[in-house]
mmCIF file of the N, C-alpha and C atoms, coordinates in Angstrom:
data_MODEL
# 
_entry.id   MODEL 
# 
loop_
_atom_site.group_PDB 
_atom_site.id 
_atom_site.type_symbol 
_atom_site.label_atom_id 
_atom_site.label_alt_id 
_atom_site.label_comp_id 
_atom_site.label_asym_id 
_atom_site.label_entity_id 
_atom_site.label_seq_id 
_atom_site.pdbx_PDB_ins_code 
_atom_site.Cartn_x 
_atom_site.Cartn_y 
_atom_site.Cartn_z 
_atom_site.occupancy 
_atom_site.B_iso_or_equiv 
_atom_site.pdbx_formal_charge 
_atom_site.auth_seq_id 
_atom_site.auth_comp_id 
_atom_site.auth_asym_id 
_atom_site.auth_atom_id 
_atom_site.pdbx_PDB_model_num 
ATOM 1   N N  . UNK A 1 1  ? -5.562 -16.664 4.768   1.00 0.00 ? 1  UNK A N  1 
ATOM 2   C CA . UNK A 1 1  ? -4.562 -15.671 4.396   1.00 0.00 ? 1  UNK A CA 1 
ATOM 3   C C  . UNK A 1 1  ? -4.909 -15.127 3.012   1.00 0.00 ? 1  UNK A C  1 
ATOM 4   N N  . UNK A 1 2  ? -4.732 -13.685 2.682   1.00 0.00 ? 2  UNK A N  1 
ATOM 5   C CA . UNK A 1 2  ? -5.300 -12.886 1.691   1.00 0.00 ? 2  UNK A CA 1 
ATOM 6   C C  . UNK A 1 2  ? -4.123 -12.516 1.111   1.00 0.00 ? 2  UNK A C  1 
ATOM 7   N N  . UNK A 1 3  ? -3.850 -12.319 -0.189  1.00 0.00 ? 3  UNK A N  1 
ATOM 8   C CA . UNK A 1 3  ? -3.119 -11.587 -1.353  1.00 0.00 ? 3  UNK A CA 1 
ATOM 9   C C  . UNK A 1 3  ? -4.041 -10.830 -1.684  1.00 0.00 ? 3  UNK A C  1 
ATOM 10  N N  . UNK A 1 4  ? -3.641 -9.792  -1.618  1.00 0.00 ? 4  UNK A N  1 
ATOM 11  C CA . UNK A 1 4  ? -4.429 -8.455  -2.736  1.00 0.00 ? 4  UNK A CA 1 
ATOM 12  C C  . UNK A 1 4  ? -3.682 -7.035  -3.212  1.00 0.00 ? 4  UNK A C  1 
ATOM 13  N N  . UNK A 1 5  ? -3.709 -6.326  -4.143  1.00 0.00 ? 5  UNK A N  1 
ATOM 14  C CA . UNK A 1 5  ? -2.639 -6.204  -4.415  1.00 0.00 ? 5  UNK A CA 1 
ATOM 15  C C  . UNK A 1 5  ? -3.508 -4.571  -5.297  1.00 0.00 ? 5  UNK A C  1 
ATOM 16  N N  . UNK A 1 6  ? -2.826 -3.640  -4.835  1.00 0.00 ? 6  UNK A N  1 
ATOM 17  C CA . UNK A 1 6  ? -2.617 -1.888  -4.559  1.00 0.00 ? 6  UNK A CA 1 
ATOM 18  C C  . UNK A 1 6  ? -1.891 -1.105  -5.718  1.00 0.00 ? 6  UNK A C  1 
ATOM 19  N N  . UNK A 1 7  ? -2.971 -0.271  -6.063  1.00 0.00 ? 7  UNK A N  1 
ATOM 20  C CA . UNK A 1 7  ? -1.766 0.596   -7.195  1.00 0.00 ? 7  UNK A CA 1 
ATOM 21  C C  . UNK A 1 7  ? -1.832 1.663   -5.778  1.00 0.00 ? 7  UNK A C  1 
ATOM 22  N N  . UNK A 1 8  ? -0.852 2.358   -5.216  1.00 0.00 ? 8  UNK A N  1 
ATOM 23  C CA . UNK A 1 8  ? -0.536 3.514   -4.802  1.00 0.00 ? 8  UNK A CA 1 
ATOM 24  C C  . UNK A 1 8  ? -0.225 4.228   -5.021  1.00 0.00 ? 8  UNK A C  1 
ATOM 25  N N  . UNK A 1 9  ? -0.773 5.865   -5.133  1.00 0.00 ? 9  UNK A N  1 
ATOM 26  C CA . UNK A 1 9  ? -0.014 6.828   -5.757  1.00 0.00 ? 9  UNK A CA 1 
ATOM 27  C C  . UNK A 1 9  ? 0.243  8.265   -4.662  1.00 0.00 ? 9  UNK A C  1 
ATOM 28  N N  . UNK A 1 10 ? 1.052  8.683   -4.736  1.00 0.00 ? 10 UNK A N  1 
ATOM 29  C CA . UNK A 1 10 ? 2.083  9.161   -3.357  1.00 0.00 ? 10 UNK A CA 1 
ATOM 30  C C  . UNK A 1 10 ? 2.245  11.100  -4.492  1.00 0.00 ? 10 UNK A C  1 
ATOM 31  N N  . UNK A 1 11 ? 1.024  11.542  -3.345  1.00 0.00 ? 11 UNK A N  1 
ATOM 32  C CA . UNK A 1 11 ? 1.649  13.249  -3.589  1.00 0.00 ? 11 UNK A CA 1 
ATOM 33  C C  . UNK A 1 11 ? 3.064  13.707  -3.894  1.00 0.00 ? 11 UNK A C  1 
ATOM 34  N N  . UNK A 1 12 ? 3.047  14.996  -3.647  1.00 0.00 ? 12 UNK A N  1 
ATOM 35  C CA . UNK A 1 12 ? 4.670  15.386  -3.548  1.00 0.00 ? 12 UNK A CA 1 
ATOM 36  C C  . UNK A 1 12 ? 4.654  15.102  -1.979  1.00 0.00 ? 12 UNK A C  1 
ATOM 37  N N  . UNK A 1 13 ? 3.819  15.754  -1.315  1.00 0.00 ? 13 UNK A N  1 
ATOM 38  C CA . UNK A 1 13 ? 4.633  16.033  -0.065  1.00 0.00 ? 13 UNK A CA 1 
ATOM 39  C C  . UNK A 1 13 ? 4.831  14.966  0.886   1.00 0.00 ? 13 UNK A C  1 
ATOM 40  N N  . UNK A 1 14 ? 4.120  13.435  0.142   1.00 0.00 ? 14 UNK A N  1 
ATOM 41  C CA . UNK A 1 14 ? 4.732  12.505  1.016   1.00 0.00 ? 14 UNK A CA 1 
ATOM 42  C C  . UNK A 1 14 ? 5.263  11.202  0.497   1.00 0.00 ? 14 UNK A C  1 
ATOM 43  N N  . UNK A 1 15 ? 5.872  12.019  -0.579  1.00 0.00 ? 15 UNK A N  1 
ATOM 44  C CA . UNK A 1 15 ? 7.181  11.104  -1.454  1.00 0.00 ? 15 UNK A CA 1 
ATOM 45  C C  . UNK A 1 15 ? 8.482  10.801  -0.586  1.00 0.00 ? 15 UNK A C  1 
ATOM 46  N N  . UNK A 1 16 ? 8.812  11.683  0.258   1.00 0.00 ? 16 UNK A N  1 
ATOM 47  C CA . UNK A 1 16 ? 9.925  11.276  1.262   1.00 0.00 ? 16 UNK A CA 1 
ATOM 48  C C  . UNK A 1 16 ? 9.591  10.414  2.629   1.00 0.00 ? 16 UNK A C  1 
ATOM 49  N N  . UNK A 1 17 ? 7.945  10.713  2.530   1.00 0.00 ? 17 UNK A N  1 
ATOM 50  C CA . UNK A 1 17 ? 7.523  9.850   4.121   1.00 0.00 ? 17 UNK A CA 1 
ATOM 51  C C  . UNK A 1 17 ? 7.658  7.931   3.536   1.00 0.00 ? 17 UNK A C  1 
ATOM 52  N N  . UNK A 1 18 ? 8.335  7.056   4.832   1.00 0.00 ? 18 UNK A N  1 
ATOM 53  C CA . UNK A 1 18 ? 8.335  5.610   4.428   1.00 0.00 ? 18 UNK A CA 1 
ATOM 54  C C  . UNK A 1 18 ? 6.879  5.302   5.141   1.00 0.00 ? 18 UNK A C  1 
ATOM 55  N N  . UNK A 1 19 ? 5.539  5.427   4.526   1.00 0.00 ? 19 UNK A N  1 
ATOM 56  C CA . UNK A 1 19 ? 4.204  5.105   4.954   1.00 0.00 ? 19 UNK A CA 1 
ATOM 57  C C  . UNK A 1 19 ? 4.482  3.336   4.465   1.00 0.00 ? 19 UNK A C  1 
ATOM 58  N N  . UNK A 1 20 ? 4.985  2.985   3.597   1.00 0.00 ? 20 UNK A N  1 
ATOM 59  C CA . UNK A 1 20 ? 4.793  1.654   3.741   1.00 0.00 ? 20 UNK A CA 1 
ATOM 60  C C  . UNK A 1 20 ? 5.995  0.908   4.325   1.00 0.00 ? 20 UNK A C  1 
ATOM 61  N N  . UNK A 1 21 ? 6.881  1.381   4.901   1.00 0.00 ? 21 UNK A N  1 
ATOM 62  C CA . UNK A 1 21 ? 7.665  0.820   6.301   1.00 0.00 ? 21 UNK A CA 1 
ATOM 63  C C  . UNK A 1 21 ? 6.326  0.919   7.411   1.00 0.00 ? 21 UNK A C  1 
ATOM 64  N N  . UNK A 1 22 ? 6.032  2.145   7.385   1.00 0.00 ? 22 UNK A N  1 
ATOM 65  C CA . UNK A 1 22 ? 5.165  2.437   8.531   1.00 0.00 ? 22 UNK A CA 1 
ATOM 66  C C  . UNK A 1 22 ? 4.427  1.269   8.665   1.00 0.00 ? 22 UNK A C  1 
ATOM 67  N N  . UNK A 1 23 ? 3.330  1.006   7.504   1.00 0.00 ? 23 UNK A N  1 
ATOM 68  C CA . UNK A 1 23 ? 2.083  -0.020  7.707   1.00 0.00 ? 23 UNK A CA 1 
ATOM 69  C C  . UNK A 1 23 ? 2.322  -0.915  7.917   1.00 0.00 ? 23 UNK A C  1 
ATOM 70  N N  . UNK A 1 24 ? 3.654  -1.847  7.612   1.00 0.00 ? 24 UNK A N  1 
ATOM 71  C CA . UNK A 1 24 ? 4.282  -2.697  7.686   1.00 0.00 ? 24 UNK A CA 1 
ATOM 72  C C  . UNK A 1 24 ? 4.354  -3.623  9.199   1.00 0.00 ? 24 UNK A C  1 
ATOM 73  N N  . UNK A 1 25 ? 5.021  -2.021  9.891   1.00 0.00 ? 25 UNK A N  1 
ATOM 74  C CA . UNK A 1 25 ? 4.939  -2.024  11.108  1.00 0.00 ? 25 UNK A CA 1 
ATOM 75  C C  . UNK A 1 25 ? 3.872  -1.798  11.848  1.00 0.00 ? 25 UNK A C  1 
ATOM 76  N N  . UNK A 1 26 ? 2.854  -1.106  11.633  1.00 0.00 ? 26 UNK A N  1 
ATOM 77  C CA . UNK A 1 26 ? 1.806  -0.860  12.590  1.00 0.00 ? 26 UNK A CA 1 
ATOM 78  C C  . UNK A 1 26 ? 0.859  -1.647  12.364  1.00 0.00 ? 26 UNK A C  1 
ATOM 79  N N  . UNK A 1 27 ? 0.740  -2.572  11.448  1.00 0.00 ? 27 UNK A N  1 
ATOM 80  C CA . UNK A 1 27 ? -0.484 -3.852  10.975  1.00 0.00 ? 27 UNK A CA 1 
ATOM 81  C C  . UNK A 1 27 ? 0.076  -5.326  10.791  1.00 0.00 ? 27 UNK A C  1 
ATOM 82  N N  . UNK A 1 28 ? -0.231 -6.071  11.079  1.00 0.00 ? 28 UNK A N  1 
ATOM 83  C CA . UNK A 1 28 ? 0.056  -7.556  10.801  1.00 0.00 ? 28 UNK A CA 1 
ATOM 84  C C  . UNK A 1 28 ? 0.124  -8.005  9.788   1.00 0.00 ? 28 UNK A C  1 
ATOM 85  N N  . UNK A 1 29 ? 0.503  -7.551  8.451   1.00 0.00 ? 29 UNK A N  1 
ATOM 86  C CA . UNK A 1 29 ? 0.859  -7.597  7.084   1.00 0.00 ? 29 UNK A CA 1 
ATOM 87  C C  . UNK A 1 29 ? 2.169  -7.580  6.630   1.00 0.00 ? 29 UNK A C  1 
ATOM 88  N N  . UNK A 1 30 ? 2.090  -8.477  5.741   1.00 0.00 ? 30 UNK A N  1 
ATOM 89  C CA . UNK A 1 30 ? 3.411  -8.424  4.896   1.00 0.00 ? 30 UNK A CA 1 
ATOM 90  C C  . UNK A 1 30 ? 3.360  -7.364  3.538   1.00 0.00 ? 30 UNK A C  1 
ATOM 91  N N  . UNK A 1 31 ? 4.139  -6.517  3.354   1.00 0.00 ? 31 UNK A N  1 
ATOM 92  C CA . UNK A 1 31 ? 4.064  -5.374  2.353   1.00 0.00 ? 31 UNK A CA 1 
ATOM 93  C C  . UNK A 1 31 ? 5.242  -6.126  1.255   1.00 0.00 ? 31 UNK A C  1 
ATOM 94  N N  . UNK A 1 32 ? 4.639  -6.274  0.168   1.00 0.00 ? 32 UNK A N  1 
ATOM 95  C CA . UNK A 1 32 ? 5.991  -6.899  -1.008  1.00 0.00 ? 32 UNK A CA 1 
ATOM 96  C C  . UNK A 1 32 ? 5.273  -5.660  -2.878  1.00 0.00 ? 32 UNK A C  1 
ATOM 97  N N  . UNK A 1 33 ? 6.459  -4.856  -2.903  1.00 0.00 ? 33 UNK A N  1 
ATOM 98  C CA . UNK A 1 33 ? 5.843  -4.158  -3.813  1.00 0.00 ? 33 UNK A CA 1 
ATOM 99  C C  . UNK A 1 33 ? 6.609  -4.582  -5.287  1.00 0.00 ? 33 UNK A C  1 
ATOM 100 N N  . UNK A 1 34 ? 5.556  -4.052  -6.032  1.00 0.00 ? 34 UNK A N  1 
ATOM 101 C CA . UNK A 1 34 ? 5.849  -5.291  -7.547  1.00 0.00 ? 34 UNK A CA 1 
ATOM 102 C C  . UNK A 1 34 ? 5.949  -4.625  -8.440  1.00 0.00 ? 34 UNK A C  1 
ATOM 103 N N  . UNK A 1 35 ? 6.069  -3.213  -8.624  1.00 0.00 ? 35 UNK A N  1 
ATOM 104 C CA . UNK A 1 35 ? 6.343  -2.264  -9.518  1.00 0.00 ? 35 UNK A CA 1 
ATOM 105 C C  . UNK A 1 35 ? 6.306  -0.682  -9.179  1.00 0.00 ? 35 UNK A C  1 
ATOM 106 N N  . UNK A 1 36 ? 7.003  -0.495  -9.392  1.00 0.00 ? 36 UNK A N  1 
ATOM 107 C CA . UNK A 1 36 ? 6.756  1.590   -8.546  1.00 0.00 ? 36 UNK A CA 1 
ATOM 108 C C  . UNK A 1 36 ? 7.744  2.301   -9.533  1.00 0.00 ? 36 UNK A C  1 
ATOM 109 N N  . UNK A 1 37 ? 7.226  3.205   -9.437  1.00 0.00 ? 37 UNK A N  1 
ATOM 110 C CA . UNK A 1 37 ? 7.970  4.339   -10.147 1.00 0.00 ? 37 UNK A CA 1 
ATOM 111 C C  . UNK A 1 37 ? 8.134  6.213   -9.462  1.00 0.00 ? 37 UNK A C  1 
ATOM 112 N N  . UNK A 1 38 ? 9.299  6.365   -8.617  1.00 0.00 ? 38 UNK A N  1 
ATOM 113 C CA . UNK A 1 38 ? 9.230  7.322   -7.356  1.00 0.00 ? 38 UNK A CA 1 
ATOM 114 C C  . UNK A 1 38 ? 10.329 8.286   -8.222  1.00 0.00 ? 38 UNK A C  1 
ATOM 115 N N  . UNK A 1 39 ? 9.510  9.783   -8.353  1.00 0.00 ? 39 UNK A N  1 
ATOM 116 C CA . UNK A 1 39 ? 10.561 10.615  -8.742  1.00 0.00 ? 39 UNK A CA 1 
ATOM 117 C C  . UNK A 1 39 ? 10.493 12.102  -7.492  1.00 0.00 ? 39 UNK A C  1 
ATOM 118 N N  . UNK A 1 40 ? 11.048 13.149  -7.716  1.00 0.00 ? 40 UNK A N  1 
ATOM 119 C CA . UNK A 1 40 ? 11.060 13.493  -6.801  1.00 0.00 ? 40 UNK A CA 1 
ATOM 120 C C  . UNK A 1 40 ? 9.946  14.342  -6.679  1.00 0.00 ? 40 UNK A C  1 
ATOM 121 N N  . UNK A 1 41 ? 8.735  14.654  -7.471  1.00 0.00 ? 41 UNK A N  1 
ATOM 122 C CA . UNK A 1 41 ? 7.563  15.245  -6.960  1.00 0.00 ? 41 UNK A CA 1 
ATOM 123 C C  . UNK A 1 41 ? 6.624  14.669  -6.779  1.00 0.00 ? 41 UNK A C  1 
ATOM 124 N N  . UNK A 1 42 ? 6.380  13.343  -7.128  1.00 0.00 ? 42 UNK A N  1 
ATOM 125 C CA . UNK A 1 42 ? 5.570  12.271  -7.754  1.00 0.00 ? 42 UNK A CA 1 
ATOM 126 C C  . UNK A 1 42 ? 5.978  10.861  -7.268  1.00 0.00 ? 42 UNK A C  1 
ATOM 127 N N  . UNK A 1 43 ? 4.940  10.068  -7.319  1.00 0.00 ? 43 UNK A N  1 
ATOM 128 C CA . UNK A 1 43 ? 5.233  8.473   -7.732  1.00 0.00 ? 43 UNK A CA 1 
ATOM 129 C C  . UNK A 1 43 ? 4.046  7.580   -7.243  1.00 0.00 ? 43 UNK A C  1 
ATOM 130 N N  . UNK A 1 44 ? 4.351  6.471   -7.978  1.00 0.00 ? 44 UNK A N  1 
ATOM 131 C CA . UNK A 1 44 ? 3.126  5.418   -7.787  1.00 0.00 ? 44 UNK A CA 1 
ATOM 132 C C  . UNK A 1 44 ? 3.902  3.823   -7.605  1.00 0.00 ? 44 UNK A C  1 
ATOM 133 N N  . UNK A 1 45 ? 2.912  2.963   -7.187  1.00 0.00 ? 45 UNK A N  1 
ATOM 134 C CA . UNK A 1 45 ? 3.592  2.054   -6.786  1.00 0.00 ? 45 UNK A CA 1 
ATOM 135 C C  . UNK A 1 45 ? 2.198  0.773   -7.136  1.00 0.00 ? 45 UNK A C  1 
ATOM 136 N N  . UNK A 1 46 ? 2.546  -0.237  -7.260  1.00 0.00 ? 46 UNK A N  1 
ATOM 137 C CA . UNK A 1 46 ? 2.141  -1.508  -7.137  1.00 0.00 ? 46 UNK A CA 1 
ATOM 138 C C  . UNK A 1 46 ? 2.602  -2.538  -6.017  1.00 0.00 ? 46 UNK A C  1 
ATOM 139 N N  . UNK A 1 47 ? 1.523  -2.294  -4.687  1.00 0.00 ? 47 UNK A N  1 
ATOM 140 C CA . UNK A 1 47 ? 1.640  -2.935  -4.020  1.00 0.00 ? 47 UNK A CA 1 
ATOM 141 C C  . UNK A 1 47 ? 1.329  -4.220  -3.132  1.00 0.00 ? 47 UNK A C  1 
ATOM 142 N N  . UNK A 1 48 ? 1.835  -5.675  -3.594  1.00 0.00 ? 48 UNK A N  1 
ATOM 143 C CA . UNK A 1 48 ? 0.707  -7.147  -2.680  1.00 0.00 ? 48 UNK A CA 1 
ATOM 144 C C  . UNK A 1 48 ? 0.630  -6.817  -1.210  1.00 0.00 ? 48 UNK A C  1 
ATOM 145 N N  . UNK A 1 49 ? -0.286 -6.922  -0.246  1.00 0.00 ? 49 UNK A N  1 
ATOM 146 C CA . UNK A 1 49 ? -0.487 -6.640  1.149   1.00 0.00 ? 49 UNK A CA 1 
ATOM 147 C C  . UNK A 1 49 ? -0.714 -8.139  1.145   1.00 0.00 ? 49 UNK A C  1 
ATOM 148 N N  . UNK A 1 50 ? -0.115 -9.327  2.252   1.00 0.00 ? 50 UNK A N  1 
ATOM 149 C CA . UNK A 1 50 ? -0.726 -10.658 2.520   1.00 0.00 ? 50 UNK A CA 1 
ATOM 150 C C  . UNK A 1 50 ? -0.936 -9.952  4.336   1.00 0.00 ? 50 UNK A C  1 
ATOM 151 N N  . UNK A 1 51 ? -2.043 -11.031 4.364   1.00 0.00 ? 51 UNK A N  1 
ATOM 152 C CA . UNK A 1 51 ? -2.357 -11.354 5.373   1.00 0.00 ? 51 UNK A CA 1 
ATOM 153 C C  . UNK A 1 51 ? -4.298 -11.370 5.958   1.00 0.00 ? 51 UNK A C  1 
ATOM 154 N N  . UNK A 1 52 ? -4.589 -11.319 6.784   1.00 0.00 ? 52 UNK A N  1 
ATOM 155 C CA . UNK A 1 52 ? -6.112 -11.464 7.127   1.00 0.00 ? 52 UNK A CA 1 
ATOM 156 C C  . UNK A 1 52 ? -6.594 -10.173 6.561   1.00 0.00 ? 52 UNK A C  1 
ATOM 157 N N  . UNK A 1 53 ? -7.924 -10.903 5.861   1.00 0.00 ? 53 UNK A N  1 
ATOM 158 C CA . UNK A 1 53 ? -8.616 -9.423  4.875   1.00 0.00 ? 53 UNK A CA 1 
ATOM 159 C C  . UNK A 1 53 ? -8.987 -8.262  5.962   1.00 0.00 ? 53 UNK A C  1 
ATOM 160 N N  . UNK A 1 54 ? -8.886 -8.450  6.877   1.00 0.00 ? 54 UNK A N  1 
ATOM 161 C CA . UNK A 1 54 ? -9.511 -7.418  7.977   1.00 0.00 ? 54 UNK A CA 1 
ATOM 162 C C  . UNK A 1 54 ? -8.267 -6.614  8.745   1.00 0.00 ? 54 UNK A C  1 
ATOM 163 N N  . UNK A 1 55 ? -7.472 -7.354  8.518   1.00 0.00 ? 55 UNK A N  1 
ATOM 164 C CA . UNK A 1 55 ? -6.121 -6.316  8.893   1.00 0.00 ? 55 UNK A CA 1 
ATOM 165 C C  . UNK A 1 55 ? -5.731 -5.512  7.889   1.00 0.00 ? 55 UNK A C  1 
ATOM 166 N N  . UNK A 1 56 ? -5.653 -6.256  6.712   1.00 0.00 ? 56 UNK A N  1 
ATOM 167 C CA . UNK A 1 56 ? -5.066 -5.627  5.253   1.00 0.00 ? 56 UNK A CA 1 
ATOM 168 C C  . UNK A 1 56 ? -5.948 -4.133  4.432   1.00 0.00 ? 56 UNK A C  1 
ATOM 169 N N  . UNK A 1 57 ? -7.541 -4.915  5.310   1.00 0.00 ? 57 UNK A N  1 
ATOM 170 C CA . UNK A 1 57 ? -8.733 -3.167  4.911   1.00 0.00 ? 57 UNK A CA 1 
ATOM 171 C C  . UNK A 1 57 ? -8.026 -2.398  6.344   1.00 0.00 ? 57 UNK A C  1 
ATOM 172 N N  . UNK A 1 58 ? -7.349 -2.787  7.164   1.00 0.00 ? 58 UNK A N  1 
ATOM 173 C CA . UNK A 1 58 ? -7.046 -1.538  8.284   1.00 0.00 ? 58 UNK A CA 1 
ATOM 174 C C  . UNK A 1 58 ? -5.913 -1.055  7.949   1.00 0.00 ? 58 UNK A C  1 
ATOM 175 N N  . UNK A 1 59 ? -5.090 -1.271  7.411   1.00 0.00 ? 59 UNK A N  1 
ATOM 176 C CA . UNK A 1 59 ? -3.695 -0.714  6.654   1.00 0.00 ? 59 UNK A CA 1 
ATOM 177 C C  . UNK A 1 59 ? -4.065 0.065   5.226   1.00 0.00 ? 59 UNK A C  1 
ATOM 178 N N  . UNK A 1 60 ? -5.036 -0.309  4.771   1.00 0.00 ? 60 UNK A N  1 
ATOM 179 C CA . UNK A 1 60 ? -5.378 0.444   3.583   1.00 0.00 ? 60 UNK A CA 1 
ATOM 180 C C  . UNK A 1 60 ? -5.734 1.793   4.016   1.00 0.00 ? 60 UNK A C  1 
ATOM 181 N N  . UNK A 1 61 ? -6.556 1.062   5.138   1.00 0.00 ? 61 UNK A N  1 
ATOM 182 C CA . UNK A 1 61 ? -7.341 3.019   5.760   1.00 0.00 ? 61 UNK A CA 1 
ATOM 183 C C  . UNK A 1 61 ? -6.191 3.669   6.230   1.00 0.00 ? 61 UNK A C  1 
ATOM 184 N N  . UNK A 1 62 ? -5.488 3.086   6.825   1.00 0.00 ? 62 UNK A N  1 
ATOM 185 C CA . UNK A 1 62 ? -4.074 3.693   7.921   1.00 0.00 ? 62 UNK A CA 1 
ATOM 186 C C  . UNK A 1 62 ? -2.903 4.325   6.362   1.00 0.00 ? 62 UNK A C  1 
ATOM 187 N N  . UNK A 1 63 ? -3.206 3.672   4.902   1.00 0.00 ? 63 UNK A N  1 
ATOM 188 C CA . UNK A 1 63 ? -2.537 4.814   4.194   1.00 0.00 ? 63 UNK A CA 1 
ATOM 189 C C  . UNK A 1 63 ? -3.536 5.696   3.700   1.00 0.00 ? 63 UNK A C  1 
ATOM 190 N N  . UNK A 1 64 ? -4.538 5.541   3.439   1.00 0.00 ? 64 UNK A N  1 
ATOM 191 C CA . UNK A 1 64 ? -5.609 7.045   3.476   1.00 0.00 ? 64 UNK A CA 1 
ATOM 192 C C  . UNK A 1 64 ? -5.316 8.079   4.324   1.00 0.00 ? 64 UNK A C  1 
ATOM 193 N N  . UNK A 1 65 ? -5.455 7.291   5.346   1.00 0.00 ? 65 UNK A N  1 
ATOM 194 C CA . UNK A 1 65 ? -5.391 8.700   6.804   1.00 0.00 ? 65 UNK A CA 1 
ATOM 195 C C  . UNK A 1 65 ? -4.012 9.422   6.194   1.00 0.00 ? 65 UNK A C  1 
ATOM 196 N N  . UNK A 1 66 ? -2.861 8.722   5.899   1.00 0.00 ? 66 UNK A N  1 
ATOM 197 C CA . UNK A 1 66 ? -1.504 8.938   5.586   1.00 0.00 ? 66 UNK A CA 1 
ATOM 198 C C  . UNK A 1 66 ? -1.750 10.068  4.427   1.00 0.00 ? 66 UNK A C  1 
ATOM 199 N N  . UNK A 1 67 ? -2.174 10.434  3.813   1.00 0.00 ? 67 UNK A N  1 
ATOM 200 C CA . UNK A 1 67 ? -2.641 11.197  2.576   1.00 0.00 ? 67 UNK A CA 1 
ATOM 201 C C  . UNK A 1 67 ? -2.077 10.126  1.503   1.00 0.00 ? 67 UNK A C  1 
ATOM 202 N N  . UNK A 1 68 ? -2.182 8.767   1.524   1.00 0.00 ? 68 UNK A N  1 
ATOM 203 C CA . UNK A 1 68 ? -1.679 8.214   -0.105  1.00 0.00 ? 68 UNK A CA 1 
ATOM 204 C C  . UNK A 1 68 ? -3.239 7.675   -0.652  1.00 0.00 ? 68 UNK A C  1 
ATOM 205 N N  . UNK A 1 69 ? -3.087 7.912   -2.154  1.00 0.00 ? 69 UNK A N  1 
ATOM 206 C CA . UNK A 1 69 ? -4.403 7.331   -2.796  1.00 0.00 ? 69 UNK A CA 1 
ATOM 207 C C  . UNK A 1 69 ? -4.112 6.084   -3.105  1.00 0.00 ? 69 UNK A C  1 
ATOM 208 N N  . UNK A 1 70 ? -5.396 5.193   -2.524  1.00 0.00 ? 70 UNK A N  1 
ATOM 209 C CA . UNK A 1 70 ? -5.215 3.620   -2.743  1.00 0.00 ? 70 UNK A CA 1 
ATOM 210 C C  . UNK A 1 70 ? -6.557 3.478   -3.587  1.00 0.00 ? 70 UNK A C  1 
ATOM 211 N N  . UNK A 1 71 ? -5.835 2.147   -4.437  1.00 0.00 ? 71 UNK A N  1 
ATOM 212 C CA . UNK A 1 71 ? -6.960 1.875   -5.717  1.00 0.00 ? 71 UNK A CA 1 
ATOM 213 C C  . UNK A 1 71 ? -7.197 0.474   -5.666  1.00 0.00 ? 71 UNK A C  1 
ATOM 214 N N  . UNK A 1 72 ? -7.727 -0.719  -5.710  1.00 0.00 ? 72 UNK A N  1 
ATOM 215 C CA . UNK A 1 72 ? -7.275 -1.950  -5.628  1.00 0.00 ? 72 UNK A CA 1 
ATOM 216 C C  . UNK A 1 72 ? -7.088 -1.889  -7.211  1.00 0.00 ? 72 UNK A C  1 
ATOM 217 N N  . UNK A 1 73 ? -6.361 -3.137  -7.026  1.00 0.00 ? 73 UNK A N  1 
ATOM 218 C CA . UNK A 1 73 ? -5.946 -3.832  -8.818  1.00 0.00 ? 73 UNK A CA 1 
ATOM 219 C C  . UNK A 1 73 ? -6.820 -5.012  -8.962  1.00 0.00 ? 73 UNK A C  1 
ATOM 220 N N  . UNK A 1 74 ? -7.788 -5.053  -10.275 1.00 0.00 ? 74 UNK A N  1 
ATOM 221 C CA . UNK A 1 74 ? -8.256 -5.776  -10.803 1.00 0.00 ? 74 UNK A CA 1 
ATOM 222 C C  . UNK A 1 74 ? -8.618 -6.985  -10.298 1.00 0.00 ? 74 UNK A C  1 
ATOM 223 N N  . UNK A 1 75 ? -7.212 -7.939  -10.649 1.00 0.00 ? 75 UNK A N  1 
ATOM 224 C CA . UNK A 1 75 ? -7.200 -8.930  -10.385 1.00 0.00 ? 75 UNK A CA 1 
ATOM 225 C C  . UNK A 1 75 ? -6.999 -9.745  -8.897  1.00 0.00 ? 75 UNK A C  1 
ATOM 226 N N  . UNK A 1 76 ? -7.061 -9.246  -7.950  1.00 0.00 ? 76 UNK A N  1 
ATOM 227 C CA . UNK A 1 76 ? -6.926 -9.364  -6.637  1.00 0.00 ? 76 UNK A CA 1 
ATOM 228 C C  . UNK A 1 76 ? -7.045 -11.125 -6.424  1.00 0.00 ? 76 UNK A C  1 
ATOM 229 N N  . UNK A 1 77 ? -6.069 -11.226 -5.773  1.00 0.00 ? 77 UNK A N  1 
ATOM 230 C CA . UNK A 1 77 ? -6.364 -13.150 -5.541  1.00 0.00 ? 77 UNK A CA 1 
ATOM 231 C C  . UNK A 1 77 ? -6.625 -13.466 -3.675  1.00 0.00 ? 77 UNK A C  1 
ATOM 232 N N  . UNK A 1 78 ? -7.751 -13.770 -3.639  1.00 0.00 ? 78 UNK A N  1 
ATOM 233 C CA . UNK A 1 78 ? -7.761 -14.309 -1.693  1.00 0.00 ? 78 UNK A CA 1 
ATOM 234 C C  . UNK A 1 78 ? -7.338 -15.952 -1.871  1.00 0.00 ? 78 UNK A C  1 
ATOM 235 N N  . UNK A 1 79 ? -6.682 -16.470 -0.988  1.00 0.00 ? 79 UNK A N  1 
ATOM 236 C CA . UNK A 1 79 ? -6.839 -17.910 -0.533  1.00 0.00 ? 79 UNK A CA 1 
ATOM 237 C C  . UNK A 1 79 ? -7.021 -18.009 0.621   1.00 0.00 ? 79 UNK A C  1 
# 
């Protein structure tokens, strides 16, 4: 099981879409976010994804496709 952990940053036009309800649901991951800041044209987020590193790179792509920019953070922890 993998911890790794997402700065996300969310256009205007899909500041109202829930893409991380979505991934939530469409991948075998647990989504737990640890800092965000959502205004109404803008926002970014800090997000941990757990679960198998190979599901968690298919939810990353599945918010690309989504139009959100994903960055990993630094310090990323696997166990």
């Amino acid at each position: 099981m993998a911890h790794l952990r997402f700065h996300i940053r969310f256009p205007h036009e899909k500041i109202k879409e829930p893409v991380i309800y979505q991934i939530g649901h469409e991948f075998n991951i647990v989504t737990n976010v640890r800092r965000a800041d959502v205004r109404d044209t803008t926002g970014w987020m800090d997000l941990e994804l757990t679960g198998e590193v190979e599901e968690i790179e298919r939810a990353v792509d599945g918010l690309r496709q989504k139009g959100v920019i994903v960055d990993p953070i630094e310090l990323n922890v696997v166990e």
